[in-house]
C-alpha positions as CSV (number, residue, x, y, z in Angstrom):
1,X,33.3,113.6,66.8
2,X,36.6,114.4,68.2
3,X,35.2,115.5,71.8
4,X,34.9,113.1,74.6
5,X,33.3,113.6,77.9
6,X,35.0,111.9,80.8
7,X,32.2,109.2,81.3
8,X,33.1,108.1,77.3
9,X,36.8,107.8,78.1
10,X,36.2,106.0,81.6
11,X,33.8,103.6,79.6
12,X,36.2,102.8,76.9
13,X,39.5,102.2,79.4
14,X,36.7,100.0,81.6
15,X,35.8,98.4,78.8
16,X,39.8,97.2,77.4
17,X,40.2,96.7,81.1
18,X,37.7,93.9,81.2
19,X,39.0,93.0,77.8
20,X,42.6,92.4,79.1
21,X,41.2,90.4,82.3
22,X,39.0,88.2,80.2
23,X,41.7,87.8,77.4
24,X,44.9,87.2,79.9
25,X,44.2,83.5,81.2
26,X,44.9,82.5,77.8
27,X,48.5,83.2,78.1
28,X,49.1,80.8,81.4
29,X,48.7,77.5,82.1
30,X,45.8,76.3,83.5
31,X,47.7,75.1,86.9
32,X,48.6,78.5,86.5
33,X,45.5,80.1,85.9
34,X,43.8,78.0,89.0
35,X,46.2,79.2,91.5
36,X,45.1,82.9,90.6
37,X,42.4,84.7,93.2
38,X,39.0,83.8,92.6
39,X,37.3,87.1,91.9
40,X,39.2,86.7,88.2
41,X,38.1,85.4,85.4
42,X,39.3,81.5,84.7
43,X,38.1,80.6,81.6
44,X,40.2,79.9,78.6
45,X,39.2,79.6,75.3
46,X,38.8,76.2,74.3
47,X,40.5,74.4,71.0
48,X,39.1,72.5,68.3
49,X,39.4,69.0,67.1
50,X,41.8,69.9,64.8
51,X,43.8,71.8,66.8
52,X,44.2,69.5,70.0
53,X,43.1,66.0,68.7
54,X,40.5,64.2,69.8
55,X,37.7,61.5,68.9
56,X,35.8,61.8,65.8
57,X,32.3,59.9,65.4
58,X,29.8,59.9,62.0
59,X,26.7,58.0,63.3
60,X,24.0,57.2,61.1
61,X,20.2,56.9,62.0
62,X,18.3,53.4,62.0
63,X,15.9,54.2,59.1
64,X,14.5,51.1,59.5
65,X,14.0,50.9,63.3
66,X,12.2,54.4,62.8
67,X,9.7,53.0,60.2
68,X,8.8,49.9,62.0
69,X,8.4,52.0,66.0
70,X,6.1,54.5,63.8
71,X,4.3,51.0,62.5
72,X,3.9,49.7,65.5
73,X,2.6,52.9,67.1
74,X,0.1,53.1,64.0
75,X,-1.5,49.9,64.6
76,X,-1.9,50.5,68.7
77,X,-3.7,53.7,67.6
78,X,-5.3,51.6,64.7
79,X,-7.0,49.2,67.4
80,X,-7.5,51.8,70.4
81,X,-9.5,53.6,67.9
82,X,-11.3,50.9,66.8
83,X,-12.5,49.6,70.0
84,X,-13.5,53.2,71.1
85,X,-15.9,53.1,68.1
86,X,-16.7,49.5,68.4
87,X,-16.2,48.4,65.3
88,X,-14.9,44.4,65.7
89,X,-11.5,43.2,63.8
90,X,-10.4,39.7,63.6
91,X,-6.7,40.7,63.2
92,X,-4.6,44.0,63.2
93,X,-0.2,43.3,62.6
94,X,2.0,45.1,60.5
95,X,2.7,42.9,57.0
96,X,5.4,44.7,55.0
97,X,5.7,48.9,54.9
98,X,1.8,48.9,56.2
99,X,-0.3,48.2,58.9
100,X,-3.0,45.8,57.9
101,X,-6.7,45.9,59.2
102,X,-8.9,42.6,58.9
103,X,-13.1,43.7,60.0
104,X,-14.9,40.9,61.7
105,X,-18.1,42.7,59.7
106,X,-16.5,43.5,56.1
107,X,-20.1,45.8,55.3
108,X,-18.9,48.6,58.4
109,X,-15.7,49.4,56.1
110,X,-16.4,52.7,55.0
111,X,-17.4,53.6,59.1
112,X,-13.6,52.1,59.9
113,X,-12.1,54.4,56.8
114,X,-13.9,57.3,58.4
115,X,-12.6,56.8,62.0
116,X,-8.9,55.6,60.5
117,X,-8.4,58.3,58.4
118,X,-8.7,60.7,61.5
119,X,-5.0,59.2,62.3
120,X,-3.5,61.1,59.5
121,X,-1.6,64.1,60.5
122,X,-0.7,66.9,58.0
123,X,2.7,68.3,58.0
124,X,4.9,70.9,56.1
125,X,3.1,74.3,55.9
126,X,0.6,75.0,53.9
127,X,1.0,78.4,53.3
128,X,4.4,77.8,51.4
129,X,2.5,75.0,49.6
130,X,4.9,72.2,51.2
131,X,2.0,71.0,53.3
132,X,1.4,66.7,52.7
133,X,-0.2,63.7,54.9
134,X,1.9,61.6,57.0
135,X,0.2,58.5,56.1
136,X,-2.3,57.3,54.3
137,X,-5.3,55.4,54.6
138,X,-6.5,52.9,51.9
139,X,-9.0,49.8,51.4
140,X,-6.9,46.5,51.1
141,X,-7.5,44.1,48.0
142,X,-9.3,41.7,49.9
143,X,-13.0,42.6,51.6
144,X,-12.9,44.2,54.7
145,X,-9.5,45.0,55.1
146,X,-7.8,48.9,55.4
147,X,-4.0,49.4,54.9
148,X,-2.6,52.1,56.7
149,X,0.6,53.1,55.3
150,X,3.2,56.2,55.9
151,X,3.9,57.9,53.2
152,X,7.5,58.6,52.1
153,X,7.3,62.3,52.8
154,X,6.3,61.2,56.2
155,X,9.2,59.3,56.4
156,X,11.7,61.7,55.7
157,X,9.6,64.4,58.0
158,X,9.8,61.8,61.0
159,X,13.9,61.1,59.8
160,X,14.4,65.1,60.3
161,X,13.1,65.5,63.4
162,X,14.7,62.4,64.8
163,X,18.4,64.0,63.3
164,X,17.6,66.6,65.3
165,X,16.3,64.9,68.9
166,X,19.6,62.9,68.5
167,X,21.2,65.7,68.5
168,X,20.0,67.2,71.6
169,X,20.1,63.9,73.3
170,X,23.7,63.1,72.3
171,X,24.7,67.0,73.2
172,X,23.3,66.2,77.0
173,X,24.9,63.1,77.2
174,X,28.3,64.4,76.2
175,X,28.2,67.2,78.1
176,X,27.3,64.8,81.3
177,X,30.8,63.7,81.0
178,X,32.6,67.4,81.7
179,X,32.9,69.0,78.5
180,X,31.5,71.8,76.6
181,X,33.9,72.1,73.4
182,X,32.3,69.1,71.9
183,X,30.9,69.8,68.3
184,X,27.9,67.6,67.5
185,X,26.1,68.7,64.0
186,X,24.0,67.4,61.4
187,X,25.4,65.9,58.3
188,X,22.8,65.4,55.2
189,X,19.4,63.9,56.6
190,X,20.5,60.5,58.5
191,X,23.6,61.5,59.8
192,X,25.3,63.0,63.2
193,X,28.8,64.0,63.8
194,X,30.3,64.1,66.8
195,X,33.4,65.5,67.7
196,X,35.2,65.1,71.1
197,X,38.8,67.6,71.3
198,X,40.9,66.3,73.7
199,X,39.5,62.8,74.1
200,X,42.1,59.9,73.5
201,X,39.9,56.8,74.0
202,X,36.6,56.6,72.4
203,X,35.2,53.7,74.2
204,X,33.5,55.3,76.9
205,X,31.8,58.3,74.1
206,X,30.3,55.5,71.8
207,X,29.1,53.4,74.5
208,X,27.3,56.5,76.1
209,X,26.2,57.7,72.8
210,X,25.5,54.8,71.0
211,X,22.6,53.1,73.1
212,X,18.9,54.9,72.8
213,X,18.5,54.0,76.6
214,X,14.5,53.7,75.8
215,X,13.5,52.9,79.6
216,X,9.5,51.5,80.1
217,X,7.5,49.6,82.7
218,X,5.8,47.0,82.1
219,X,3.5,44.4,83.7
220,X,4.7,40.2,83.8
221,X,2.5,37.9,82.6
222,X,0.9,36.2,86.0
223,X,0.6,32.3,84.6
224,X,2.3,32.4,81.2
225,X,6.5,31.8,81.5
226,X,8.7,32.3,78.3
227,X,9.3,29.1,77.8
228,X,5.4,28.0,76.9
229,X,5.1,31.8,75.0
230,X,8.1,30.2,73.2
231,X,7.2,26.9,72.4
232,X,3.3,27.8,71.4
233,X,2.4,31.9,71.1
234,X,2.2,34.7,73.5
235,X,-1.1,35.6,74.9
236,X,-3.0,38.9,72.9
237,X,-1.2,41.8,74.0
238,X,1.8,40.4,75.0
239,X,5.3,39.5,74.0
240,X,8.7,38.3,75.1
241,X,11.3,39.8,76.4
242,X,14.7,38.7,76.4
243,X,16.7,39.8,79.7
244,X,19.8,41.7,79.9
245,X,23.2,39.6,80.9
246,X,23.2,41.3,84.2
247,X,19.6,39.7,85.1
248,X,20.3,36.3,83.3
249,X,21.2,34.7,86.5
250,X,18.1,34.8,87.5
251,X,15.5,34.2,84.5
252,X,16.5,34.2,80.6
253,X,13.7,35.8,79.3
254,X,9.8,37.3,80.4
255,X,6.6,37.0,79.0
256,X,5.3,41.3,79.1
257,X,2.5,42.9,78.2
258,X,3.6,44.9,75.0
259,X,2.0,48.6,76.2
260,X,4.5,49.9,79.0
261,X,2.7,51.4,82.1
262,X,4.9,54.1,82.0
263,X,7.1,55.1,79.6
264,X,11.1,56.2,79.7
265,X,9.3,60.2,78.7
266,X,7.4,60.3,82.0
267,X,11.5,60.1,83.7
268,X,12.2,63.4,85.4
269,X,15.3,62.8,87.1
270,X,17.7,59.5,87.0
271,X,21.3,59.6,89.6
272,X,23.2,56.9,90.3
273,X,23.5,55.7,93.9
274,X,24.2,53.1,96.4
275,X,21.4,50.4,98.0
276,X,21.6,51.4,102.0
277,X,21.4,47.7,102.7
278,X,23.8,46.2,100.4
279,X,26.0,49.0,99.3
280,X,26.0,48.2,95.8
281,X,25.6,50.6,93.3
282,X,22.1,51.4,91.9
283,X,19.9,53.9,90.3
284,X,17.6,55.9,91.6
285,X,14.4,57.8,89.3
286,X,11.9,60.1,89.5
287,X,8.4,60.4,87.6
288,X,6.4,63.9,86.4
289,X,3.1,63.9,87.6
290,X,1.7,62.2,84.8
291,X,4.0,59.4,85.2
292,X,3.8,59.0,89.3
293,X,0.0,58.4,89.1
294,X,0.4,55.8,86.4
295,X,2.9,54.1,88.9
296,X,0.9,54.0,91.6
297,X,-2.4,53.6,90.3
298,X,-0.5,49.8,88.7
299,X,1.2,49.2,92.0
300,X,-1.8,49.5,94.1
301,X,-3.4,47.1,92.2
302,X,-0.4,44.7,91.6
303,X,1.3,44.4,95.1
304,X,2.9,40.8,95.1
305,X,3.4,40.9,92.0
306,X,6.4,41.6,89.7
307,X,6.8,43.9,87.5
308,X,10.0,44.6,84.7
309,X,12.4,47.2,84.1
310,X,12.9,47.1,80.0
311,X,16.0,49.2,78.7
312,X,16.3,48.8,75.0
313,X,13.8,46.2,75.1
314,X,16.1,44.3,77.4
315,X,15.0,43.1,81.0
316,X,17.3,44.7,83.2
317,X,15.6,43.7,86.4
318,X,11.8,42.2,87.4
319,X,11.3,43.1,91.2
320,X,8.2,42.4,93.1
321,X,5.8,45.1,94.4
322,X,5.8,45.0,98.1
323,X,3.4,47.6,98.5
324,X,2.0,50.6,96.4
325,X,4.3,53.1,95.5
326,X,2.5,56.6,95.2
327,X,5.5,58.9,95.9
328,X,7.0,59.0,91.9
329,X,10.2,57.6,92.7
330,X,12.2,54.9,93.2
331,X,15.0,52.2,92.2
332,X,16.4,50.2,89.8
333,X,18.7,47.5,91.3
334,X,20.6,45.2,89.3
335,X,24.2,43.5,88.8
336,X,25.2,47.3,88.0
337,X,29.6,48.5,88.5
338,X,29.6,52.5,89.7
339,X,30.8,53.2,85.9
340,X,27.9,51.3,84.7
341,X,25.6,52.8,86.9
342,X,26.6,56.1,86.7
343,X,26.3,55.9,82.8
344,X,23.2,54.5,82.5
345,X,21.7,57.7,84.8
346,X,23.2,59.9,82.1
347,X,21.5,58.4,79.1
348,X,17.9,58.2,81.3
349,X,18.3,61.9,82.3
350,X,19.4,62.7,78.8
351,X,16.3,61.4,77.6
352,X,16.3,58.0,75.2
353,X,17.7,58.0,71.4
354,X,14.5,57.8,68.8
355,X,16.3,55.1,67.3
356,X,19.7,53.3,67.0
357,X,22.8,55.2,66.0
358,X,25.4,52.9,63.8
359,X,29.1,54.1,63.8
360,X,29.7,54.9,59.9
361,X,33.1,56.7,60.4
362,X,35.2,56.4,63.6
363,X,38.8,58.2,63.6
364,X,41.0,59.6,66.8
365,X,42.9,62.4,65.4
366,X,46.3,63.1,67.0
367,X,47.3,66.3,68.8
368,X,50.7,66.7,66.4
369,X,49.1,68.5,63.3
370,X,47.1,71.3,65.9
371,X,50.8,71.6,67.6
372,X,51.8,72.0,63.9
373,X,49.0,74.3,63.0
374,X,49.6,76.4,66.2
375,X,52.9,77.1,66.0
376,X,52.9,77.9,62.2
377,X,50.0,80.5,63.2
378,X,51.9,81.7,66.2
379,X,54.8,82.5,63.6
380,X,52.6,83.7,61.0
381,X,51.1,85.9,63.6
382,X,54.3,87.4,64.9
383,X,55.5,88.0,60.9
384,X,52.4,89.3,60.3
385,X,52.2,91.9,63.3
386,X,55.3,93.2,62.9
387,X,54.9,93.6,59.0
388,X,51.8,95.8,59.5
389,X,53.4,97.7,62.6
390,X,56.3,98.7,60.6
391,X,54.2,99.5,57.4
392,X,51.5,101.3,59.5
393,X,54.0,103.3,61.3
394,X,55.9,104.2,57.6
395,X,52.7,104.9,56.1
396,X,51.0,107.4,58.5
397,X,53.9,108.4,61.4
398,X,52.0,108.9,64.7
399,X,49.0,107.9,63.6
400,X,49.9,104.7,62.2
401,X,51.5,103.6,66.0
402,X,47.4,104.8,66.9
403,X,46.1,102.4,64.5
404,X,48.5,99.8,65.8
405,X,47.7,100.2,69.6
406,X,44.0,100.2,68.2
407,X,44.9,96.5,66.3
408,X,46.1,95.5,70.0
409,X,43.0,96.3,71.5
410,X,41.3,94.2,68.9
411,X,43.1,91.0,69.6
412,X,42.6,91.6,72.8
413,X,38.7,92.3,72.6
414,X,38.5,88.9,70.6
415,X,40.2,86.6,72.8
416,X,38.3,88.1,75.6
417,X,34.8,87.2,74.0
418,X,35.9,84.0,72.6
419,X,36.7,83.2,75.8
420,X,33.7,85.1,77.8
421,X,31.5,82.9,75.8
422,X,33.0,79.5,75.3
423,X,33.7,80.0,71.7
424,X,36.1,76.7,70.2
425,X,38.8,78.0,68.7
426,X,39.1,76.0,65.2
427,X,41.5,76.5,61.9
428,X,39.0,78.4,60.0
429,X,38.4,80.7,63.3
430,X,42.1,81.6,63.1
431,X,41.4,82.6,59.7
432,X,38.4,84.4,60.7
433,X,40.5,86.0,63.0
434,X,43.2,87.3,61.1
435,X,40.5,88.4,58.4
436,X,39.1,91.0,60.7
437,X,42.5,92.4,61.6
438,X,42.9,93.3,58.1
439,X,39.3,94.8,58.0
440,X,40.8,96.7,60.9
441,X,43.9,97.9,59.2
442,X,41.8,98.6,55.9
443,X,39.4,100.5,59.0
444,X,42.1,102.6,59.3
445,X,43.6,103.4,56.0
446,X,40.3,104.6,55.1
447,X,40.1,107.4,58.0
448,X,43.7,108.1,57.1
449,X,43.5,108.9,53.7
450,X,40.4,110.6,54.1
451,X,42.3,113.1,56.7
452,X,44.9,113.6,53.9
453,X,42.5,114.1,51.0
454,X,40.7,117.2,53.5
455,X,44.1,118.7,54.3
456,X,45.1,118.7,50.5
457,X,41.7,120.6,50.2
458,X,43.1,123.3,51.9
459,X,41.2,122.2,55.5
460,X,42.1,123.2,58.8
461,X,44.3,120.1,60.6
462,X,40.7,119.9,63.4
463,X,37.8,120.0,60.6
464,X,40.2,117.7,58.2
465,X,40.7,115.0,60.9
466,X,36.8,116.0,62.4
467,X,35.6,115.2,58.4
468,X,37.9,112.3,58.0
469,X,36.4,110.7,60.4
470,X,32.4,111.4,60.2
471,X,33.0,110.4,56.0
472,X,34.8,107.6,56.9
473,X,32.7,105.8,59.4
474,X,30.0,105.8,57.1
475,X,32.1,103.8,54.0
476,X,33.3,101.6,57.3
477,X,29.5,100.7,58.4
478,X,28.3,99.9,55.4
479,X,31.4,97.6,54.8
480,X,31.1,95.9,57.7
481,X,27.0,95.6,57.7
482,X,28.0,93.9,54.6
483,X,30.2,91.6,55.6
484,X,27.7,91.1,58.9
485,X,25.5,89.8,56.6
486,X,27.3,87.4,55.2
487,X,28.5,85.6,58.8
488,X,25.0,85.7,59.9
489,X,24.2,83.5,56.4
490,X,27.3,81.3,57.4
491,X,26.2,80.5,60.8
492,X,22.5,79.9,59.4
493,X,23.1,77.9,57.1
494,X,26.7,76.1,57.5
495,X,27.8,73.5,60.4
496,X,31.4,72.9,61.8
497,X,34.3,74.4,60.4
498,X,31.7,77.5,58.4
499,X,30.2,78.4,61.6
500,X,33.7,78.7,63.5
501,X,34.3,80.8,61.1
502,X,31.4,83.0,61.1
503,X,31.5,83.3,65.0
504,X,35.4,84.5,64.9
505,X,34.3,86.7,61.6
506,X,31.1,88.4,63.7
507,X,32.9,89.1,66.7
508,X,36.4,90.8,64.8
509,X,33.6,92.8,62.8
510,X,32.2,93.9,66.0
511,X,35.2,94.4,68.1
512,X,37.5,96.4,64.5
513,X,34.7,99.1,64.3
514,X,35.4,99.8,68.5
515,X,39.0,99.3,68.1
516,X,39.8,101.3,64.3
517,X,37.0,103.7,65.0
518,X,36.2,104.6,68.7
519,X,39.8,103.9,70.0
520,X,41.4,105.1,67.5
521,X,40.0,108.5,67.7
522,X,40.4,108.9,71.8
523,X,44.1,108.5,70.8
524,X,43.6,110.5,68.0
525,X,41.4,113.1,69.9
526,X,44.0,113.2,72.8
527,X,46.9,114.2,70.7
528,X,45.1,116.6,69.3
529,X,43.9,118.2,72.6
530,X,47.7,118.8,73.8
531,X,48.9,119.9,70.1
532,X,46.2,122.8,70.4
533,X,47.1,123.2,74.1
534,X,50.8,124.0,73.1
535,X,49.7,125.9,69.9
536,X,46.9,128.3,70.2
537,X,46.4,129.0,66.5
538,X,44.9,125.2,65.7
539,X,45.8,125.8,62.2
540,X,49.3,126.0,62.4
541,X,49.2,122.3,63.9
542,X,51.3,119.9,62.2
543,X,49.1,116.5,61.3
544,X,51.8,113.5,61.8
545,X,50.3,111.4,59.3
């Protein structure tokens, strides 16, 4: 274990090399750190919440909007299916948590059950014996009605999996604006957090995050206005739509038929830009495939007529088709300002919220307890270091400075991946990091005693140190497998400040067995090399330790 080819010692110099490149724009200012050749690495590792301030958002899930969109998409699949099968209904709404069925012919009941019932969707898995309907499909109390209802483990399915596309939605969004230290994280079942370091003014965050930005197309009503739909009842199929401020100049509200043409999910791309003509800011979109022949199969067939843009079931503008447009793209114009614009593009390219997020907790935490918490770890850092230095060094002589260049190279390999990688330094990651230092240290005092207990035996000073080190590594791996384990678990299963944590922890495990085992031992190898160069009987080498 004690030789090393040339290629071994070139690969572990390259690799502290890199180390110290990757590791040294965290000691400069960025100004500093900008001006420096661009063949460098930049990047510096970025602080937490709680170290630099910033905005702090708990949002909770609409429970209720989510039950009533799933309602209202149950009874559109409740009446497409029926009129596939043609079997006639009088009446099909929503009354209460189900969606009610009324037969024109009460006797073809059990033929509508039949057909109905092919709506239910299983979920869970049914191997582990979690597997349950998502709704269910009943006969009503009076003759010839069927209640469709979702059943609460539905419910909470559907609440899961919306948690978790608000989270991918609100981690595009946020990122849109130029970050990439932002934390956002399930809390219990309903809830998000979001957490924004560096970010003084929350304004701009919950207005980005806080609209789902549900975009559709949908067709006017050619004779009805609002005003009659108002007054009497919307036709079949349709419904009215109030119009957003920016388009109340021109009409307060539309009468539109309640299936979109194309929905906001058909959106590939969405950029802000400005009309050639009148230089004011718009938006320009982009349809998949699916979505373009939708398009242009309605606006061949509807040119002169208008159509509306609805954004959260708001009317933000109702042009007329001029001609048929077949090429998946075009524009949304409206009393838009370049901020306003240029927002809106982010939440359509980041893909619409599955329902409204409320603001539960709202907080802007100040920069003055991270100074705090810095400085106090900067001191506690330098006490620490030269503590172990001098107790190292006392301890074990030559070999203890080893074990404290190896410590060095530790930091250094940290901060280096931390900042390779884009890891956000936190509190608890500080006390991940000074964990692994002591697993370092402890690295070390187990190859060191180890030495001494073979030289004790009677060993020669090369098998003792040769022996000390095979034995040890082996106590050291297991150790460190173990405490792997545990980091891995941390990550899994925690959120926030646990898997800051476990990030620092995994990477100080990884980077104290290089530095206490395979560092240590070039140094140790080295010294050992020109003892036995100077001294030709090995055994009458003197082991500084």
């Amino acid at each position: 274990m004690l030789h090393f080819e040339r290629w071994k010692i070139i690969a572990i110099v390259g690799t502290i090399f890199v180390g110290v490149l990757f590791a040294l724009p965290n000691f400069f200012s960025k100004e500093t750190v900008e001006s420096w050749p661009g063949i460098l690495p930049k990047r510096q590792m970025p602080l937490g919440l709680d170290l630099q301030g910033g905005a702090h958002l708990l949002l909770a899930l609409d429970q209720k909007e989510l039950r009533t969109d799933w309602l209202n998409n149950l009874r559109e699949d409740a009446r497409r299916t029926l009129r596939e099968k043609k079997i006639g209904f009088s009446a099909i709404g929503v009354a209460g948590d189900a969606v009610q069925v009324r037969l024109v012919k009460p006797e073809e009941t059990d033929k509508a059950l039949t057909e109905l019932k092919k709506l239910i969707q299983p979920i869970g898995n049914l191997i582990l014996g979690t597997a349950r309907n998502d709704s269910e499909v009943e006969r009503g109390s009076e003759p010839g009605v069927i209640l469709i209802r979702p059943t609460e483990y539905g419910i909470q399915e559907r609440l899961s999996h919306a948690a978790a596309a608000s989270i991918e939605t609100i981690n595009r969004r946020v990122n849109a604006l130029g970050t990439a230290e932002s934390t956002v994280v399930q809390q219990g079942r309903d809830r998000v957090l979001v957490q924004y370091p560096g970010l003084s003014d929350t304004k701009q965050l919950k207005e980005l995050i806080g609209k789902t930005a549900k975009l559709s197309f949908h067709a006017v009503h050619p004779t009805v206005s609002a005003e009659e739909a108002k007054s009497s009842r919307p036709p079949a199929g349709f419904r009215v739509y109030e119009a957003a401020e920016e388009e109340q100049g021109y009409q307060s509200a539309y009468v539109l038929q309640e299936t979109a043409v194309v929905q906001g999910d058909d959106l590939v791309d969405a950029q802000p830009a400005f009309d050639s003509q009148t230089n004011a800011p718009i938006i320009t979109f982009r349809f998949n495939q699916s979505g373009a022949r939708k398009f242009g199969n309605f606006s061949k067939t509807h040119v002169g007529e208008p159509f509306a843009i609805v954004l959260d079931d708001k009317v933000i503008s109702a042009p007329v088709i001029r001609e048929a447009i077949l090429g998946g793209s075009g524009q949304i114009s409206g009393n838009f300002s370049v901020e306003s614009a240029n927002n809106l593009a982010i939440q359509l390219r980041s893909g619409a919220l599955p329902a409204k997020l409320t603001i539960v907790e709202e907080r802007t935490v100040g920069p003055s307890l991270g100074a705090d918490s810095i400085e106090a770890g900067k001191v506690a850092g330098i006490v620490g270091l030269i503590a172990t230095v001098i107790l190292t060094t006392l301890a074990y002589g030559t070999f203890g400075v080893y074990a404290v260049l190896g410590l060095i190279v530790h930091g250094i390999l940290i901060l280096a991946l931390m900042s390779a990688i884009g890891t956000t330094l936190t509190l608890p990651g500080i006390a991940g990091f000074v964990l692994t230092i002591a697993m370092a240290v402890d690295a070390n005092v187990l190859i060191y005693e180890r030495i001494r207990e073979e030289l004790r035996a009677g060993r020669t000073p090369v098998a003792a140190i040769e022996t000390g080190f095979r034995r040890a590594f082996v106590t050291i791996l297991d150790s460190q497998l173990t405490t792997l384990a545990a980091a891995v678990i941390m990550f899994w299963l925690g959120s926030g400040p646990i898997r800051g944590f476990a990030v620092t922890l995994t990477l100080g495990i990884l980077t104290s067995v290089f530095a206490a085992v395979t560092v240590t031992r070039l140094l140790v190898a080295l010294w050992l090399k020109s003892a036995t160069k100077h001294n030709k009987r090995t055994s009458a080498v003197s082991v500084p330790i």
